[in-house]
C-alpha positions, 0 to 999 in steps of 0.5 A: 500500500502506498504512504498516503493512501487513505487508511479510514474504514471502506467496509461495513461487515455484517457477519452471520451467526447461529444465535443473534442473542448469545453472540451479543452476550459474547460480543458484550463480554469481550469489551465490545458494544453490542445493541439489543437484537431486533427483527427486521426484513431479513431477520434478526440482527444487531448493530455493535462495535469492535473493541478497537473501534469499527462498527459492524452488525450480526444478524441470523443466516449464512453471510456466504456472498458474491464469490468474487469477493475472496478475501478480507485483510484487516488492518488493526492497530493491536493484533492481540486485541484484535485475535482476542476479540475475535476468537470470543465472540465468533469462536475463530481460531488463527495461525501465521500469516505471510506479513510481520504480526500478520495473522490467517483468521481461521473459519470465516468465509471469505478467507480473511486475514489481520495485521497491526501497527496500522494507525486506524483500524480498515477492512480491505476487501480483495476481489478475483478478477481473471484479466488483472491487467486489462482491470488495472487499466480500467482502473487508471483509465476511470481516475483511480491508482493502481499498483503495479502486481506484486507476487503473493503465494496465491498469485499477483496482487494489485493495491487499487485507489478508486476515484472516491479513495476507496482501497482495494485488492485485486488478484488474479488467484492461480 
């Protein structure tokens, strides 16, 4: 990611549970804000906020979306904090990551990961894309930024700044 490059969070995640009651006890007990459940359209849900700032929101079902969107990097600024936090109220287990304190967040869908030493707390979304070239282009052609791809053990990686500086990753996953 480039020095300068917005670093506010572009992502509001709404993650599904088995229970929207009993995660809000768990949410509450690790230090986080949790609202009272309440019934909507799509069922029950909740709004709340991460330990280290975020907002996000619960509700009953399967969160599995559009398979195009592959991963989620979470930049945190205490990874310890943010693995604690995590393995409490979704139950999520983690290992070493590719990055210094970076860590794979066990099962969640999509794959995920988080590092710290960032200055506020961003989710990074990354999208599969099977001509990262012609969509780099198309990002610079529409007033974006994009970097040229790095190689990741998945395949190149392309950070992407939108027009509006909403950060991205693109990569062609091989």
């Amino acid at each position: 990611m480039r020095d300068g490059w917005p670093r506010h969070n572009t992502m509001f995640l709404n993650h599904g549970v088995t229970g929207v009651d009993s995660a809000v006890d768990r949410i509450r007990s690790a230090g986080g804000h949790a609202d009272d459940p309440v019934e909507t359209d799509h069922g029950r849900s909740a709004s709340c906020t991460d330990v280290q700032g975020p907002p996000f929101a619960i509700h009953e079902g399967d969160s599995c979306g559009h398979r195009r969107l592959s991963y989620l990097t979470f930049e945190v600024t205490d990874s310890a904090r943010a693995r604690a936090f995590v393995s409490a109220t979704f139950g999520s287990s983690f290992r070493s990551g590719s990055h210094d304190d970076g860590w794979q967040v066990d099962e969640l869908y999509p794959m995920a990961g988080l590092h710290s030493r960032h200055r506020q707390p961003t989710v990074v979304p990354m999208y599969v894309v099977d001509d990262i070239g012609a969509i780099m282009n198309g990002v610079r052609a529409a007033g974006g930024i994009a970097d040229d791809p790095q190689r990741q053990p998945c395949g190149p990686v392309t950070s992407c700044l939108d027009d509006q500086s909403i950060r991205v990753y693109l990569g062609k996953i091989s």
